[in-house]
C-alpha positions in Angstrom: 0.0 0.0 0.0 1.1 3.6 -0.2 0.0 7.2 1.0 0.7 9.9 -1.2 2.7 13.3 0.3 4.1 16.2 -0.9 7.8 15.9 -1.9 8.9 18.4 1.1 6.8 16.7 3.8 8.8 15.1 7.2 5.9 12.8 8.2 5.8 9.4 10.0 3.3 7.4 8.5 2.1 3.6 9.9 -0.8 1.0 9.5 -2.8 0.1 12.3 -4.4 -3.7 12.7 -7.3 -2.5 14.5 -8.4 -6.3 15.6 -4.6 -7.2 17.0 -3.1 -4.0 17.4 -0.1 -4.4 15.2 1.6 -1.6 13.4 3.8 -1.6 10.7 5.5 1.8 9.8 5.9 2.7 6.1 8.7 3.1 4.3 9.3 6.6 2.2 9.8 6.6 -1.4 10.0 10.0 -3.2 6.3 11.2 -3.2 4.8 8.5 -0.7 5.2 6.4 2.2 4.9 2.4 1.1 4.5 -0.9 2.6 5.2 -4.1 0.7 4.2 -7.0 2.7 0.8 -8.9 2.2 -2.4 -8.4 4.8 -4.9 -10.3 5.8 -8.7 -9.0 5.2 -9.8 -6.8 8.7 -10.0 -3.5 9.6 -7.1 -1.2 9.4 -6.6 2.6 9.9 -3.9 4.6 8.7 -2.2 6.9 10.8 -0.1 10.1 9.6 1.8 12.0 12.5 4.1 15.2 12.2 6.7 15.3 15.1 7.9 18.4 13.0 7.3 21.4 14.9 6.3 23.4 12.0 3.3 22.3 9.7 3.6 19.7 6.9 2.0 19.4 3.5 -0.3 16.5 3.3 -2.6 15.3 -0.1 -5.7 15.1 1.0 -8.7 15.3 -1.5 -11.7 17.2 -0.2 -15.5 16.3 -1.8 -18.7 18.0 -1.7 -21.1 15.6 0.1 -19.4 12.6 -0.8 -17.7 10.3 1.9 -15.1 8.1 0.2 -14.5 6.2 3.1 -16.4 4.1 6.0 -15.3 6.3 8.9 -14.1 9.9 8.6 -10.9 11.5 8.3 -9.6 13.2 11.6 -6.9 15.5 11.6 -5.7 16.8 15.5 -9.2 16.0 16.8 -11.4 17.5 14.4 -13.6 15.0 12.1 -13.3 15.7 8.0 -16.4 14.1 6.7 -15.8 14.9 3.2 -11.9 14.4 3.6 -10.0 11.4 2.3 -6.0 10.7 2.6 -4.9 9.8 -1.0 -3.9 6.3 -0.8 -3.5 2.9 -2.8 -3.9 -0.3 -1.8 -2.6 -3.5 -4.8 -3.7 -7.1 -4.6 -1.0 -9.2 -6.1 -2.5 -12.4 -6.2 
């Protein structure tokens, strides 16, 4: 899978196993943070932190009314409901 971000972003960016609570931290890779490795079906949740202490640019693509995902995006606290991180996820089977 990857996440995309901005060239000049400092960002640590992992997956979350939300039924076993294992994390797995991706890798950065010119424009976007990746993880090769295969996953089981489940519920996941990606989770971008800046330990910057000066803002970061992030791709995020905003919609009018439209929800792209099953649970909101929520950036510091605050709930985006028409927010979505810009990701990819490839089945190579």
């Amino acid at each position: 899978m990857s996440v995309q971000i901005h060239q000049d972003s400092s960002l640590k960016v992992s997956l979350h196993d939300q039924q076993n609570g294992q994390t797995w931290h991706l890798k950065r890779r010119g424009d976007s943070y990746r993880l090769s490795r295969s996953l089981k079906a489940g519920n996941y949740q990606i989770r971008v932190a800046n330990q910057a202490s000066q803002k970061q640019p992030i791709a995020i693509l905003k919609t009018d009314h439209y929800q792209m995902a099953g649970t909101s995006l929520v950036i510091a606290g605050q709930v985006q409901k028409d927010a979505s991180l810009i990701y990819l996820v490839r089945n190579y089977q």
